[in-house]
Each structure stands twice: as C-alpha cells, then as structure tokens.
N, C-alpha and C positions, 0 to 999 in steps of 0.2 A: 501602562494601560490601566487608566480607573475602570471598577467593576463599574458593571449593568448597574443599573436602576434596581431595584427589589419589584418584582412586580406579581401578581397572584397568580402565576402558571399552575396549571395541573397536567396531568397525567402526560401525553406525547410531546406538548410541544416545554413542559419540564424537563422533560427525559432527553429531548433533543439537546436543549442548551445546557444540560451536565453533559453529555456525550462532546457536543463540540466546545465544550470549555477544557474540559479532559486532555482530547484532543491539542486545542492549544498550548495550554501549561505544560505538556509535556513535548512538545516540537520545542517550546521555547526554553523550559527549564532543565528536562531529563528525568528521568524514573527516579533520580534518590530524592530529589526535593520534590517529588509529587506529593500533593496531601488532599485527603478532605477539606482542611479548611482554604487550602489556596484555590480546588475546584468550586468550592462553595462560592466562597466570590466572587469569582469570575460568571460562575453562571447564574450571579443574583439570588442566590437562595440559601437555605441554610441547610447546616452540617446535618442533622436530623435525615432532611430527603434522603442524604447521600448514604446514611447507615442504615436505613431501613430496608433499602435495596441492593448494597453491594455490601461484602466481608470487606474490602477490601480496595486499597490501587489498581492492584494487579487486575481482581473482576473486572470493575468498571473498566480501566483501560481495553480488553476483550471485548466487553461488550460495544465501545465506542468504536473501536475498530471493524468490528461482524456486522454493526446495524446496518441496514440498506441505506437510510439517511444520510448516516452522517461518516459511514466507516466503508468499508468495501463488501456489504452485504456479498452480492451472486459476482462470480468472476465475470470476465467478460465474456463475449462469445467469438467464434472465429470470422473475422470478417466474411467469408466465404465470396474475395474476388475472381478469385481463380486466379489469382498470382501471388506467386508467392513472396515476392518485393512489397507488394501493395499490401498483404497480407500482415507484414512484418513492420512494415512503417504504420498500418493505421493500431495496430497493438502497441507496440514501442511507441508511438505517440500518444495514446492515451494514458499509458505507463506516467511517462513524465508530466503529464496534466497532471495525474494526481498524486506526485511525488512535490509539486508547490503547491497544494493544497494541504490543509490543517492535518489530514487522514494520512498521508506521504510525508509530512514532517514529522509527524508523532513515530513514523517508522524508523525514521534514523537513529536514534536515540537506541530503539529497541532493539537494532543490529547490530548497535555500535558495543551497545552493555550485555548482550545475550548473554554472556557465562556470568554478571552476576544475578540476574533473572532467566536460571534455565526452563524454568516448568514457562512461565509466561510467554517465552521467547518459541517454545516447540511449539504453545499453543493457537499461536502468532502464525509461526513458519505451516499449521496443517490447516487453518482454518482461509489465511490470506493468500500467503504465498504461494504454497505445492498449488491450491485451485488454479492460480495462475499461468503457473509452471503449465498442468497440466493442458489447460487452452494451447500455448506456445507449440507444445509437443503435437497437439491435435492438428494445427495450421503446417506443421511441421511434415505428418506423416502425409496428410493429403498432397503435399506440395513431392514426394515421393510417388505417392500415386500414380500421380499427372503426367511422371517423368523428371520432374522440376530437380528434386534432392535425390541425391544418393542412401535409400534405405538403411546401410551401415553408420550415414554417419550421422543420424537422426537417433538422437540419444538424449538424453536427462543433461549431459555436461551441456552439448551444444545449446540447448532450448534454453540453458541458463545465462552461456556467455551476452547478451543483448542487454535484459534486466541486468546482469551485475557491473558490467561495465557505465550501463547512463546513472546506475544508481553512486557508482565512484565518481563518476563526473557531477551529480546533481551534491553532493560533498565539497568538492571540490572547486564547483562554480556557484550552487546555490539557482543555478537558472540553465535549463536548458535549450537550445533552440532547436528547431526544426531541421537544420542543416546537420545538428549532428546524430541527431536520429536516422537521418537518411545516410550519413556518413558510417553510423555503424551498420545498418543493414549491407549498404553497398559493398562496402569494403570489407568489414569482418563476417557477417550471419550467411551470407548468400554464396560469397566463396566457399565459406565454411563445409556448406551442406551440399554444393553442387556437385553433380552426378559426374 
C-alpha cells in the first residue's frame, strides 16, 4: 500500500489519520514492527507530529483505540429488546463488525502478544474490553430479571464465553457471518444462561 499523498492537515482530522494509520500498521504488521516512521507514512505526515504528541507506540496505539472516531470510544449500550436472544445477537453482531474493521484488527495482534506488552495489553483489556464485558453482563442480568437466565449462572465467565469464542473464529476464518453469531447465541449463550 503506497502512503497518502502529504497533504496540510491540522489538528482532528491530522489526529484522525495517525489514529487510523496506527490502527492499520498494526492489524497488518503487529506491535514489534510498529514505528513512528512506518505510521508517519502511512498517515502522510511527518515523524515530528507524532513525537510531539505521543512518548511513544504503545500511547499512540491507546489512544487510537479509546478515540470515539476511530477506536472504540464509549462501549456499546444494551439493546434493551426485551429478549434476551435478540439482545445477544444485535451485541455479538456488532462485536464482529468491528472485529473487520481497522479498530478489531489492530486488537488481534494485542491479544495474541499480551505477555510481551503487559502494561499496554491491561490498559487495552480496562479501557476496551471489561466496558464491553460489562454491557454483556448488564443484557445478562436483566434477561435474569425478566425470568429469561438463571441468576447463578450469570457471571463474568459466561458473558465472556460469546466475545472469545467469535473472536477464535474471526482468527481463524478472518470473516465472520451472521449465521454464526446466531449459531453461538442459540446453541452456546442462551443454553448456557437458561433458568
């Protein structure tokens, strides 16, 4: 992929295209060949923007992934259908939309190498992930409420089982479809939890 064009950006929409250049180089290359100057090119501009504002890979990566833009700013929220199927599939489907986006590729990498970037990798798993988690859990206990799940078995393992499983698949197949989002709700999350 030839770099951008050089062009005069400033302030957000600079900040945007280091963020999703970041972003890219690192879905495509992995944490140890990240650099400033492979982001710099990629996002048309020079090494300078990038030191003036990050220490560092590791920042920038954080920030690229926290921005609302371009990374996974605010979790999601709970669909609130009043079913807990529907609940589960429109979450797990949104999951996997942005597990083939730039923000969802650059995560692989970071889960795959977590023990050699532990500080990056925790600050990954509280800022992205547990908010995520925690939605899950939220869709989780209401669907208990309602009668839907068994309150015992509504727990941190189970709200995980969905995310880690599409995320083995999206490794695995690199694409995932609709059918097997519905496939693990139906078959694995919904047994799982039922009363």
């Amino acid at each position: 992929m030839s770099p951008p064009p050089a062009t005069r950006r400033r302030g957000p929409a600079l900040t945007e295209a280091i963020y999703l250049a970041t972003l890219d180089q690192l879905g495509r290359t992995g944490f140890a060949e990240l650099s400033f100057d492979r982001i710099a090119t990629a996002a048309g501009t020079g090494k300078a923007a990038l030191y003036r504002r990050w220490s560092g890979p590791d920042a920038l990566v954080l920030a690229a992934l926290t921005d609302p833009a371009t990374g996974f700013g605010q979790p999601p929220t709970p669909p609130g259908t009043g079913s807990l199927r529907a609940d589960l599939i429109t979450l797990l489907s949104g999951f996997v939309r942005a597990l083939g986006e730039p923000r969802g590729r650059a995560l692989r990498p970071l889960m795959a190498y977590r023990h050699q970037h532990p500080e990056l990798f925790a600050q990954v798993w509280e800022s992205v992930v547990r908010p995520a988690h925690e939605v899950l859990m939220e869709v989780l206990r209401e669907a208990a409420a309602r009668g839907e799940a068994d309150p015992a078995r509504v727990t941190w393992r189970s709200a995980e089982v969905g995310p880690r499983m599409l995320l083995v698949e999206a490794w695995r197949a690199d694409s995932i479809g609709d059918d097997e989002v519905i496939a693990v709700v139906d078959e694995i999350l919904v047994p799982l939890v039922a009363p």
